[in-house]
Each structure stands twice: as C-alpha cells, then as structure tokens.
N, C-alpha and C positions, 0 to 999 in steps of 0.2 A: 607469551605476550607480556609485555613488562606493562606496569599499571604506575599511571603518573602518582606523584603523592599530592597534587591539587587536586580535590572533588567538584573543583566548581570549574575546571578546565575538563574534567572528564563527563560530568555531567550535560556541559556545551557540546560534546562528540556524538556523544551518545542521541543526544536530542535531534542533532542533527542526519546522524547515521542509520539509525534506527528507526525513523519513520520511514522510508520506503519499505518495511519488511509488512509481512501482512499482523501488522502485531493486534488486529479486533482478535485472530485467530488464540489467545492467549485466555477470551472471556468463554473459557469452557464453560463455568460455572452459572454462563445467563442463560436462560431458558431463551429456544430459537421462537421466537415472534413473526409469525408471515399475517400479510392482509392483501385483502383480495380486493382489487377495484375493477371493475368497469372497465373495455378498454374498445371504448370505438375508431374505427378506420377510418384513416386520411388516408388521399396519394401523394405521392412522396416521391417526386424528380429528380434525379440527380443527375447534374449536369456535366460532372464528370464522365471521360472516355469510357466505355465500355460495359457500364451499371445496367440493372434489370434494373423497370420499373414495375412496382407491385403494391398493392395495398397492405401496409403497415399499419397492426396496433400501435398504440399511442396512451401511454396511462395518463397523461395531463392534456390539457387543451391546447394547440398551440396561441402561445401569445403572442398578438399585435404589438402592443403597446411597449417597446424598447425600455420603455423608465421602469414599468412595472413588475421587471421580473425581479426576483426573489435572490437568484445564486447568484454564479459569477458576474462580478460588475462587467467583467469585457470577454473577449470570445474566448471560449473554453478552450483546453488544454488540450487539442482534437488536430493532428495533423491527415491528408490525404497523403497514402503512400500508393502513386502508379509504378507502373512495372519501366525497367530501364528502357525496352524496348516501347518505341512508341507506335507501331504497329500491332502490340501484340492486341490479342482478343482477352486478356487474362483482366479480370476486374479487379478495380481500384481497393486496396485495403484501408485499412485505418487505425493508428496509433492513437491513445488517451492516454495524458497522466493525469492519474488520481491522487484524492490523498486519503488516509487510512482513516477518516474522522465520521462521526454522526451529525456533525453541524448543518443545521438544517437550511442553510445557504450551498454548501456543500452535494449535500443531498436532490436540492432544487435540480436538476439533470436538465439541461437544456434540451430544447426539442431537436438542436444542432444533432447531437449526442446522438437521444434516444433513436433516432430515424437513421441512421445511420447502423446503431446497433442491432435494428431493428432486419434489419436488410440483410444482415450478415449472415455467412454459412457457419461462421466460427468465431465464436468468442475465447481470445486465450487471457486469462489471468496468472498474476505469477503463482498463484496454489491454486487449484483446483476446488473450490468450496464443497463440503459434501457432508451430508449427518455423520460420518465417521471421520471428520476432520478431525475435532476438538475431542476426542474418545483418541486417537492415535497421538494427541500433539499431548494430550495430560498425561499420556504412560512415559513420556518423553522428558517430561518436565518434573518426574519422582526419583528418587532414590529408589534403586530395585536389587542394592549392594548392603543392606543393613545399617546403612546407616539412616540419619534425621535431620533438620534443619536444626534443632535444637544443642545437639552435640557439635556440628561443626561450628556454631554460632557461637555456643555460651547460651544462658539461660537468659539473662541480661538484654540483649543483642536479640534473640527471637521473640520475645516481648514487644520488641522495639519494630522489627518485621512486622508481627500480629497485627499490633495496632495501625501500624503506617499502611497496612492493608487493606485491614476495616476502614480507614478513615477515606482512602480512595477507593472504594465503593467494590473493593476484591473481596467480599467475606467470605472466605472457602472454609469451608465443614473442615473440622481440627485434622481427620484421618490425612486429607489433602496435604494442610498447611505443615504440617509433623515431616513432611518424608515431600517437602518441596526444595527441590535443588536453589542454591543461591541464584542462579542463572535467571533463575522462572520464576524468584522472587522479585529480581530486581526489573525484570521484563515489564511484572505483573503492576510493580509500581510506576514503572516512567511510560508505559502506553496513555494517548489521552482518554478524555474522561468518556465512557461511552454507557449512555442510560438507557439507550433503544432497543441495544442487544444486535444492530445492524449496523452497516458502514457503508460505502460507499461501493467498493468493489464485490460486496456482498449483493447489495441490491442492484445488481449490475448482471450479478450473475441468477439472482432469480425472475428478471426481467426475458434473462434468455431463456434459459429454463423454460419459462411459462410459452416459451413461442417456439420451442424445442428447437433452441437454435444449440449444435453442439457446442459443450464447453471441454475447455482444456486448458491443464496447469504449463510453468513453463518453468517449475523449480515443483520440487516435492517436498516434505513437511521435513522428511531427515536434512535434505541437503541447507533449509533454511535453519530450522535449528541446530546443528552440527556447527554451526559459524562460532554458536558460542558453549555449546555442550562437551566441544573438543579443547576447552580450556581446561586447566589445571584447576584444581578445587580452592586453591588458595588464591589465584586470581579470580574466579569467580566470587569470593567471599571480599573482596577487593573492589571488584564493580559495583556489590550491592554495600558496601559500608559507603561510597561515595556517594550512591547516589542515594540514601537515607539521608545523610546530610547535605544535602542541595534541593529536595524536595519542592522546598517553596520558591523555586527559580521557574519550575519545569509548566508552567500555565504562560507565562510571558511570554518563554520560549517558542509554546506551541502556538498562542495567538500572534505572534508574530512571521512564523509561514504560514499562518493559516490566512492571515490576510497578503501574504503575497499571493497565496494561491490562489486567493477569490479574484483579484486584480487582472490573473490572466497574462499579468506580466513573467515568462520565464526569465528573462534577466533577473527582475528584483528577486527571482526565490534564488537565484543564482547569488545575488548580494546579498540577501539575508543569511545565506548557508555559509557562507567565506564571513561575515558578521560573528556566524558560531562557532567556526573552528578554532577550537583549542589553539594556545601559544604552543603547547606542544607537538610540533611539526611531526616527531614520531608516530607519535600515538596515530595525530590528524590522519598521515598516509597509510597508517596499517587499518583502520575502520575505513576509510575509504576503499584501499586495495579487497578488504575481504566483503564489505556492505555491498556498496556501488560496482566497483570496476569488475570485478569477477564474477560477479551475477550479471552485469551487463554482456559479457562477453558469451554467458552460457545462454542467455536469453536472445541473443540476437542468432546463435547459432540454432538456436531449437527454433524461433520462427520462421524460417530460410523456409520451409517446406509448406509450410499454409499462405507463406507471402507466393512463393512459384502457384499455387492452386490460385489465390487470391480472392477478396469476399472475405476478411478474415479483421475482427474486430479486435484490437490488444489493448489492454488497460494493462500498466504499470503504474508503481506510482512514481510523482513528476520530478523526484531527483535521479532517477534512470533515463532524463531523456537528454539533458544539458549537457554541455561540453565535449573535449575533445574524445573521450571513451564514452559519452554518452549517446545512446539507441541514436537520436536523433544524424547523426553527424556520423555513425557507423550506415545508416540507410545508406546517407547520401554518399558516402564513400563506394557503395557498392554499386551504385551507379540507378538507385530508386528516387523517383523526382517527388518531392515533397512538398507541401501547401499548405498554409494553415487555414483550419474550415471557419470561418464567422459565426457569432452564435445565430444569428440568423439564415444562415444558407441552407 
C-alpha cells in the first residue's frame, strides 16, 4: 500500500473509510456496562406481505408526539426487503444502517427500529458481539514477534502515541501500550469518542440477546482486522504518524456525518463522504476497494441464506448501503423489492 505524504489527505480517508468498521470493538480496555429496564408489550402490525403478528417487548414507550423525539430528525436508516417473488410466503426482512457512535441521538432507536427488530428470527451484524470479542481482537492488535511499539517508533514518537492516547480517553495499562502494533494504535486514536463503553450496533445486539433472538456475524474479527494487519510495518508506522498529526481535524469530521446521519438523508452522507475524499484519487480507491466494496460483496453473499429463510434483521453500518456496489442497489439487482420504513410505521 503506498501512503500519500499529505496527512491531512489521509486522515480525510481514513475518517471516512473507517467508520463503517465496528471500530467501538477496539475499546477492549472499557469495562462492558449492561442495564436492565422494564420492558412491557405492545402489539405490533405489520402491514407488510406475509409478517407474524405477535406481542413485542419494547424498552421505551412508543411516542405520539413526532417533534418530541430525541434521535433521528427524519426516518431512520431502515429499508424493507420482500422476496423477489410476490407470491411467495417467505417473510419480509430488513436492512439498517447504523453508525458506530454512543451519541445519545443516535442511541434514541426509534420504535420504527426497535418492533421490527423485535420480530425478527435473526439478527445479523457485521461481527458478531460476544464477551470473547475484545479478549480475541487485543491478542490481534499486539506484537507476539519480540518486538515493541517503542522500538519501531523511537522513544520520542511513543511518547507522543502515550499521551495522544491518554488524552483520547485510551489509557491502556503500559504491558498493552509497550507491544501495541502501529495499526491498533492509530485505530485506537481516530475511533470517536466513546464514554459509555456501548454503541449502537452493541445495544442492538443485546436488545436481541435479551428476546433470544438469534444473532450472527457477517465478517469475523480476523477478516476485519487483516484489512490493515496485512500491511507492511513501515506503512503501518505511516498511517499512524499521519494521523497524530491531524488529530484535531478528526471531531469535525465525525460531527459532520454524524449529522448526516441523524438527518436520515442517505444522499447527504453520500455528499458529506465524496466532501472527505482524499485529492488522492489512489489512495481514495484502494480504502474504498478494501473498507467498502469488498466487505460489501462478502456481506451481501453471506446474507443470501437468512434473506431465502427471511424474518431476518441486518444492521451495517450506513456507508455499506449507498451506491452502485452498495447492499442497497446489490438487493435490488437481485431482483428484492425494497421500501423505505417511516419512522413512524
């Protein structure tokens, strides 16, 4: 992988490429946080072809009051996928793009969402969350070859890592930071800020969880980390000197899709992510072909089999659903009729 020599052209790649990965999975180090509410039953109609209807928990109340709710200003990021055949008896699925954030706008799940997910036979996420996630993805993200962070850095240069780590809210015990790959250093710095210790597709997945809806990954922790673990040590040491210095770009950046995504407009994150991309047209296309396109392609193959069953809940997040390689427009190529659900319905 050749590494531009602008940091502030690679740092734009990165911000933009690198949020669809499950990058909360990186805060090994926060202690997992669950809470327990209450969760009484509505009934819950779907008026789509061929649905059960059944009494669904519901962890919030459903709201009347359209001005009053909290997350997304417009309808969520919530497609209906029916089966190409319109005969058939196979029940209607559903596609969500998430984003990888604690923002408690974000977090607000519409009751669109939740009743929906509620209902499902399968929830697929792109990693599969599990107590033994963040225990497999830290053995991932060490040196297990003799070497340090400190030797390939310079003494100077890992100083500089320490503190830019402490300062965003990574303070990993020295044993960690000593024998952390550049990769998982500079990961650990450009993920956003996350103080809950939870995310979105996290409590997505312990919502199923709690209603024993089955869950299933739709990429594994090697195949997402290997994207940048199979780099060469010295462009790894490349990624993270840039993106040390660009640091104080990376809040703008992320507030800036992060209000496309509360909007609910998929064009505008579509304009805000072509806003990010790098002048370096190389670069642009090689993090796109390995982030985007080629997880798209694995991802749409691996749900074929729960979309034929159907009942089947997908959350990615919402730069896998845009465009022409994007989930979205790979459905409908295959001949699945898609809708987009209102946050109200």
């Amino acid at each position: 992988m050749k590494i531009p020599h602008s940091p502030r052209l690679l740092l734009k790649a990165l911000l933009l490429f690198l949020l669809p990965l499950q990058l909360a999975w990186t805060s090994a180090a926060i202690a997992e946080r669950t809470t327990q509410s209450a969760q009484p039953e509505i009934r819950y109609i779907d008026r789509s072809k061929g649905e059960r209807n059944r009494a669904i928990p519901v962890t919030q109340p459903v709201n009347k009051n359209k001005n009053s709710v909290a997350g997304h200003t417009d309808s969520p990021m919530l497609w209906r996928i029916e089966h190409p055949d319109p005969q058939s008896n196979i029940r209607s699925s559903y596609i969500f793009g998430t984003i990888h954030m604690d923002n408690e706008k974000v977090m607000a799940i519409p009751n669109s969402v939740l009743q929906r997910l509620y209902a499902a036979d399968t929830l697929m996420l792109e990693l599969e969350l599990n107590p033994n996630s963040s225990i497999n993805v830290l053995r991932k993200m060490l040196f297990t070859n003799g070497k340090n962070l400190e030797q390939v850095l310079g003494k100077i240069e890992f100083n500089e890592v320490s503190d830019a780590l402490a300062e965003s809210g990574n303070q990993l015990p020295v044993e960690i930071l000593s024998v952390l790959k550049p990769w998982a250093a500079m990961l650990l710095l450009i993920r956003p800020e996350n103080k809950s210790g939870t995310f979105l597709d996290k409590k997505l997945a312990e919502l199923a969880r709690s209603s024993n809806i089955r869950i299933e990954g739709l990429e594994t922790i090697d195949e997402q980390l290997s994207i940048f673990d199979d780099l060469m040590l010295e462009d790894q040491i490349k990624l993270l000197r840039s993106t040390l210095s660009t640091l104080a770009e990376k809040d703008q950046a992320y507030k800036d899709l992060l209000d496309a995504y509360l909007s609910g407009d998929l064009q505008k994150i579509v304009e805000v992510s072509l806003e990010q991309e790098p002048d370096d047209k190389d670069l642009a296309e090689l993090l796109k072909t390995r982030l985007i396109d080629n997880r798209n392609r694995k991802m749409f193959d691996r749900i074929q089999y729960r979309l034929r069953l159907g009942n089947t809940f997908i959350a990615v997040g919402t730069l896998h659903l845009p465009g022409e390689l994007g989930l979205l427009n790979k459905l409908r190529q295959a001949g699945y009729r898609l809708s987009r659900v209102g946050r109200d319905e």
